[in-house]
N, C-alpha and C positions, 0 to 999 in steps of 0.2 A: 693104416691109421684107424680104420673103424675096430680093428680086434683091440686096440691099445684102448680109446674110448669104453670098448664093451667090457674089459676086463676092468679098469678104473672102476666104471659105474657098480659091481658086480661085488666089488672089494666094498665099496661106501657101503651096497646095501645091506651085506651080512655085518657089518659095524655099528649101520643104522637100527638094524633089529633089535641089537643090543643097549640103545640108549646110546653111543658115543660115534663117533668118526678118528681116523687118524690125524683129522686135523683141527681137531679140540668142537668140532661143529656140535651143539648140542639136537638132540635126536627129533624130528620133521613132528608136528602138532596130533594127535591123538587122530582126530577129525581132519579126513580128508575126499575129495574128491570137490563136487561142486557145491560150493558153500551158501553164495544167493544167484536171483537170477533177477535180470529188468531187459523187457522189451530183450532183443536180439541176444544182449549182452547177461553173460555169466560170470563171476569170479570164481575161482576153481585154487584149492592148495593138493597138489603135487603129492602123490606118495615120496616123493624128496624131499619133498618142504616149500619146494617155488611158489609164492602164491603169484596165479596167474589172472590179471582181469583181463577179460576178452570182450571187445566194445565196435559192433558193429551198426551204420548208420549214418546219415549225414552227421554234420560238426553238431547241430545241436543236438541229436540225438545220443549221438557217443558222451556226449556230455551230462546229460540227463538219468543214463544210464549209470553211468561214473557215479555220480553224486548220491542217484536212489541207492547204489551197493556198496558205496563204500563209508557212509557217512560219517563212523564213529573215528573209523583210519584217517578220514581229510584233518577231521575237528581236531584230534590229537596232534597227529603233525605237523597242519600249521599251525595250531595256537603257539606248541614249543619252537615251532624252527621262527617264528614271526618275532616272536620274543628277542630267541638267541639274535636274527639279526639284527635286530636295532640297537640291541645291548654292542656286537660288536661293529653295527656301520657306524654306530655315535658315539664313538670314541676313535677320535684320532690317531697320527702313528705317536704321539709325543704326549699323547691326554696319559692323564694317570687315572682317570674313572671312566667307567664304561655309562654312556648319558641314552637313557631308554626315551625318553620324550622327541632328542636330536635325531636318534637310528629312525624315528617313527615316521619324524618331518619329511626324513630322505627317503623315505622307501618310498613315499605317498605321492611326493613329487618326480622319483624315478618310474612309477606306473604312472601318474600323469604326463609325462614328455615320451614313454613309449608307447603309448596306447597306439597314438594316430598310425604308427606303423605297423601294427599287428595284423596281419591278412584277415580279412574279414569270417571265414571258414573257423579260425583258430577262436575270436570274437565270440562267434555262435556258440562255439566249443564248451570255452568257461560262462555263456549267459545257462547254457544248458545244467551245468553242473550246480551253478547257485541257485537256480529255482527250484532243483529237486532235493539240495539240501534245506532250503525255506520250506518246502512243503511237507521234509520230515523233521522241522520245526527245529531246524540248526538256525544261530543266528549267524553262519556266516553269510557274506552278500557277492554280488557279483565284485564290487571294488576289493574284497580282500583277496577272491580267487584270484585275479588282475595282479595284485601286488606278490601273491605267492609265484605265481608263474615269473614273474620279472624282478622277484626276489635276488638270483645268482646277477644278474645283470647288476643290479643297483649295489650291491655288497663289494663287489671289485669295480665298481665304474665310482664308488663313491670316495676311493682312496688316491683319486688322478683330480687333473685340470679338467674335468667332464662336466658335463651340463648340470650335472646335480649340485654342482658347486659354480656354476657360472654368474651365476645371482649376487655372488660372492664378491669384493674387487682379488685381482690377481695373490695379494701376499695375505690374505686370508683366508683361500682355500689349503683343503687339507693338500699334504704333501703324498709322496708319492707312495706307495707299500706292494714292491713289484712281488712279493711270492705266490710262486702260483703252483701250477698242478696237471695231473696230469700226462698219458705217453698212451701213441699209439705204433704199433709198428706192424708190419706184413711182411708174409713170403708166398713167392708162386713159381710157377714151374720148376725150373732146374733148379730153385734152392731147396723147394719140399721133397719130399719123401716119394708123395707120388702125383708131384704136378698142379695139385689142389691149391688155390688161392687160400690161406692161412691169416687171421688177423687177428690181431690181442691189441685191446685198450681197456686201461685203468681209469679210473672214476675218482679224480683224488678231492676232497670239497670237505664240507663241515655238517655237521648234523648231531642233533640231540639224543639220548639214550631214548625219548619217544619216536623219536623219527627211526632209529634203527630196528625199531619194534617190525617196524611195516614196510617192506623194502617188497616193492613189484614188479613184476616182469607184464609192460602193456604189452598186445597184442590186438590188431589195429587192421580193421576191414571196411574202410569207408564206401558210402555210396555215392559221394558227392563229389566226384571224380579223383585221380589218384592210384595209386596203389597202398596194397595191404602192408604193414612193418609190424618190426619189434623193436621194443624198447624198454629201458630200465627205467622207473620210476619210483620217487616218495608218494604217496596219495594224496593228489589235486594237482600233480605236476600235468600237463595233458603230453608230454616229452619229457626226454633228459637230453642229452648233446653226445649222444652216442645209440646204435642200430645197426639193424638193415632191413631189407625189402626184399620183397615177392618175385624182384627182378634180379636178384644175385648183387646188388649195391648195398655197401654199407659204409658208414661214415661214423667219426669220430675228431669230436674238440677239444683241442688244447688250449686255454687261456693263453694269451703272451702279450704282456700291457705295453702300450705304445704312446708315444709324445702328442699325442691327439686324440681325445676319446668324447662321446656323446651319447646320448641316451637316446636321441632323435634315431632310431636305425631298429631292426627286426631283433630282438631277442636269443639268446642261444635256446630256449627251448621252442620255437618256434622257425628259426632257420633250420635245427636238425629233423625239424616234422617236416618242413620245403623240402629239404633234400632226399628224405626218405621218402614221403609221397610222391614227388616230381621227377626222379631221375632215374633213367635207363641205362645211364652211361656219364663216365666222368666228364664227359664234353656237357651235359647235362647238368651237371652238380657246378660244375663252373660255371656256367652259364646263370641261376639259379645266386649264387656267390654273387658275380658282377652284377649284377641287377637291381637285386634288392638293396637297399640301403642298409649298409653295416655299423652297429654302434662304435665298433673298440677294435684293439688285436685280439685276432684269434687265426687259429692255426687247424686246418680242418685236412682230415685224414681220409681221401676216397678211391674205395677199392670194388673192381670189379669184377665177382668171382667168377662171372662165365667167362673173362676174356682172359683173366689174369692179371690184366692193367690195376697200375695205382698212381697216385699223386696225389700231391700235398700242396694244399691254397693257402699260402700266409697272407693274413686280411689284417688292413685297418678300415678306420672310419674312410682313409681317400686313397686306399695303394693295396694293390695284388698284385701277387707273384705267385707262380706256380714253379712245381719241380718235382721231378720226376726221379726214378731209379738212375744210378750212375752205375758206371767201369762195366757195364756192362750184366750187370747182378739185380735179380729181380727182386730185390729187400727194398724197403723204405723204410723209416720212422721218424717220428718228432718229438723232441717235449716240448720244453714253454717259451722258446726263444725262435727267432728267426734264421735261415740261412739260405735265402736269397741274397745272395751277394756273389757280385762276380769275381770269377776265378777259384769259386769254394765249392769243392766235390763236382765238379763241370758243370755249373749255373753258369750261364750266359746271355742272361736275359738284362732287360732295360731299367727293371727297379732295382734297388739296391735297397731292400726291408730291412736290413738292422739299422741304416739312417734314423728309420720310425721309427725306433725306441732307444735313443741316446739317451737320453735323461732319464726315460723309466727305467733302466739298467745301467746306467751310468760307463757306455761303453766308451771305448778308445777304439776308431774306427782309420788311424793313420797308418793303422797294414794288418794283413790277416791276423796276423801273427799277435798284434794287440787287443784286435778285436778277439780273437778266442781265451785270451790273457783275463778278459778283462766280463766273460760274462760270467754270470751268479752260479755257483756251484749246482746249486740247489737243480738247476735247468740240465746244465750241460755236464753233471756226472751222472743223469740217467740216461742223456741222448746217448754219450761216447759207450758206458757200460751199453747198450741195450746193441747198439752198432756191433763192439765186440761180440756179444754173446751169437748176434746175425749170423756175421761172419763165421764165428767158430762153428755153428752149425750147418752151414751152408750145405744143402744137395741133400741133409738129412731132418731137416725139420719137419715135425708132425703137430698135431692137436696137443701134445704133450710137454712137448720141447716150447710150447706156447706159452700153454702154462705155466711151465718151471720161468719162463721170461718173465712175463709180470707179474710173478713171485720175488721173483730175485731182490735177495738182501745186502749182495755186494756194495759195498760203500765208496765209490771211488775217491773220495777226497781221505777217509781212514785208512781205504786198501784193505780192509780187512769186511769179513761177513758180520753183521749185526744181528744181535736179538730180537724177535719179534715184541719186545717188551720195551727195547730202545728207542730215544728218541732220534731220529735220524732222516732227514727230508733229503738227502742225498741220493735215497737208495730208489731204487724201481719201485719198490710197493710202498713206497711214500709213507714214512711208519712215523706219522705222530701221533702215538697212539691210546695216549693217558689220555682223560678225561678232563677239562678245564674249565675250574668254576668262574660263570660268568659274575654269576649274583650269588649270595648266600639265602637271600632271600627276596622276592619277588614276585607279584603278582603278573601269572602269564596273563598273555594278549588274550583279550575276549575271555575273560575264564574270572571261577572266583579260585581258582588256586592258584595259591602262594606258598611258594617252596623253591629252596636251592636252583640255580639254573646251570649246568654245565655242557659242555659239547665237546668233541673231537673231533679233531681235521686226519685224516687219514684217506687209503682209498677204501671209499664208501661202497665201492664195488668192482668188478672187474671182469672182461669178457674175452672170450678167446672164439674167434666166428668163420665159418667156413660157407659165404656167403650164397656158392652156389646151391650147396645143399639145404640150407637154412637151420643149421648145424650150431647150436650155442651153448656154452660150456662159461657159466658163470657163478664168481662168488660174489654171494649178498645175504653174507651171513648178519647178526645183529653184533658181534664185535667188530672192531677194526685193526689193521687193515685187513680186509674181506677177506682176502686170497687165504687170511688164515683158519678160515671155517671150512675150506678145500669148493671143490668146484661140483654143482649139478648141472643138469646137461637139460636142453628145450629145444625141439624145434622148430621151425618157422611154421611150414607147412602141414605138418601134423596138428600145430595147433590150429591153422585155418581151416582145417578139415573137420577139425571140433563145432568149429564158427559155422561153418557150411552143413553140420549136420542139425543145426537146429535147437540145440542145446538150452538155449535162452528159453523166456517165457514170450506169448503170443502178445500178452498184455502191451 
């Protein structure tokens, strides 16, 4: 596995010299190595291109640090991503205008009904981040960092019977709009090559041609108890809903909307920072899951590469299920749907999770065989392709074989391979990939510019992770879907060693 990685990388970089990649990447920024520094914390771009910020420190410090280096990257990407969602949380599934005043109302009141649950550590995190961008005389404030971190939450919680809409009487909330996103899947021992815990998850969500500008990889050494991670991020995100850690744990969210959802409950960029700081072990990540208060469905993917172990937590706001590798094959995956149900793949447990989402997928649950009849393509032609592709690789999967999976363009509803130019939410790399004008014209959030507003849903990015080693092989290139700018590679502990060498400034 590691000759397959070194020759890969080895192939990019004689491509990269030349201005191009085989996989349309355009060539790593002129300027590279370490770019600013605050207190402990550096940000550094990659002779690859990764820009990497490295934030070591209590919660407020990592945040303070955050904000002193990245300022111009926060202001940019939330002004456009804050914009894009209100233009599309205020417009209904049936509205014919996209209503920027309505997205504004909702977001402000979905950061007001999450706050009370955001662990006070993560709190400190974004107060840190707003004082250092007021003190390099941003006007953003703590309540917008708030609203941008709880931004993904309130965008899909805003399309259900959820609290953001509870205010509401019943036949006047918005209806329902179950598409989502998202797949993770694993291999370990006798399915890999050679025994190694194996994991790939795609990043499928929305983001503006400014927000693609600035795509990070954190890198996360706190002092205020915890362990170190990695994680993908926009700039002011302090998480994304995918990682791992110091201790061979990584984890990965699938959206999957359910007949019951709230705002009252921990956030996804916030519960993937629990799980990544908090847990040693899946008994740990579950533990961690039932605890905290959950806002919605979500579908959480955790593996542990020193043991090999994996399993999958289907969450709502009042129901968990777990499940584990079946038939005896050490594969798992998910996308955006449920399959906790008895008698399905040797589940035997007490909940039955597709119950939870009758209405938001509009299931027939009167026998398996309706129920699989009857979920959204969109879900369950990447779960079955992604299974297949498992299986067919079975005892030979490497880093490789990983990546060609959450590349994969196979369409199972066409049966046929699609163009990365195609619009196609069927496939593994989630390829919706054109550009869609929100506004023609429009003054962004906080800003005097006014101009065109457009976005794309695709995956925003994708990782392929071999937890024990701290091993990551990611596309986050600025087109989409990512996998198609091809994959550069970071390590966990090489970069900690960065953090431990001192790097940062004293100030």
């Amino acid at each position: 596995m590691k000759s397959n990685r070194k020759t890969f990388l080895s192939l990019s970089a004689v491509l990269l010299a030349g201005g191009f990649s085989a996989f349309g990447a355009t060539a790593p920024p002129e300027k590279t190595g370490i770019i600013r520094t605050h207190g402990a914390g550096f940000y550094e771009i990659k002779p690859n291109g990764l820009k990497v910020l490295h934030l070591k420190g209590t919660g407020y410090e990592r945040g303070y640090q955050y904000g002193a280096m990245l300022k111009d990257e926060i202001e940019e990407s939330l002004k456009s991503g804050m914009t894009m969602f209100a233009l599309y949380i205020g417009k209904g599934k049936h509205d014919h205008n996209y209503n920027y005043e309505k997205g504004m109302e909702r977001i402000k009141l979905g950061a007001e009904e999450m706050e009370p649950f955001i662990p006070t550590e993560f709190i400190n995190e974004m107060k840190g981040m707003a004082k250092a961008l007021e003190d390099a005389g941003s006007d953003l404030t703590y309540e917008d960092i708030l609203m941008w971190n709880t931004i993904n939450d309130t965008k899909m919680l805003a399309k259900g019977p959820c609290l953001v809409e509870d205010r509401n009487p019943p036949g006047k909330r918005i209806p329902y709009f179950p598409r989502g996103g998202c797949l993770s899947a694993s291999a370990s021992r006798d399915a890999t090559a050679d025994g190694s815990m194996i994991v790939g998850k795609n990043f499928d969500w929305y983001a503006t041609p400014e927000m693609r500008k600035h795509p990070l990889v954190l890198v996360v050494e706190p002092t205020d108890g915890g362990h170190s991670y990695l994680s993908p991020a926009y700039p002011g995100w302090i998480c994304c809903i995918e990682g791992l850690n110091d201790q061979g744990i990584s984890t990965g969210l699938q959206i999957s909307r359910s007949d019951y959802e709230t705002m009252k409950g921990v956030g996804w960029h916030f519960m993937t920072a629990l799980l990544l700081k908090y847990s040693d072990s899946i008994d740990d990540a579950i533990n961690i899951l039932t605890v905290y208060p959950r806002p919605c469905g979500n579908i959480f993917q955790i593996c542990n590469g020193k043991t090999g172990d994996a399993a999958v937590v289907e969450t709502t706001a009042n129901a968990l299920a777990v499940r584990y590798p079946q038939d005896g094959k050490n594969i798992l995956w998910t996308a955006n749907h449920f399959n906790c149900i008895k008698g399905w793949q040797g589940y035997d447990g007490p909940v039955n999770m597709p119950s939870q989402q009758v209405k938001a997928y509009k299931l027939d649950l009167s026998s398996i065989e309706t129920w699989q009849k009857t979920i959204p393509i969109w879900t369950i032609g990447r779960y079955d392709r992604t299974r297949q592709l498992l299986n067919e690789n079975y005892g030979k999967i490497t880093v490789d074989t990983m990546r060609d999976l959450v590349s994969d363009r196979f369409c199972m509803k066409a049966k046929k391979h699609a163009d990365w130019d195609k619009l196609d939410t069927a496939c593994i790399a989630d390829m919706w990939a054109h550009d869609t004008v929100l506004s023609k014209n429009i003054q962004y959030y906080k800003s005097t510019k006014t101009a065109p507003l457009t976005y794309s849903g695709a995956a925003i990015w994708s990782l392929v992770m071999v937890p024990k080693t701290g091993d990551v092989d990611i596309a986050m290139a600025g087109e989409v879907p990512a996998q198609r700018g091809g994959f550069k590679h970071i390590n966990l502990f090489d970069e900690l060693k960065e953090i431990q060498k001192g790097k940062g400034t004293s100030k």
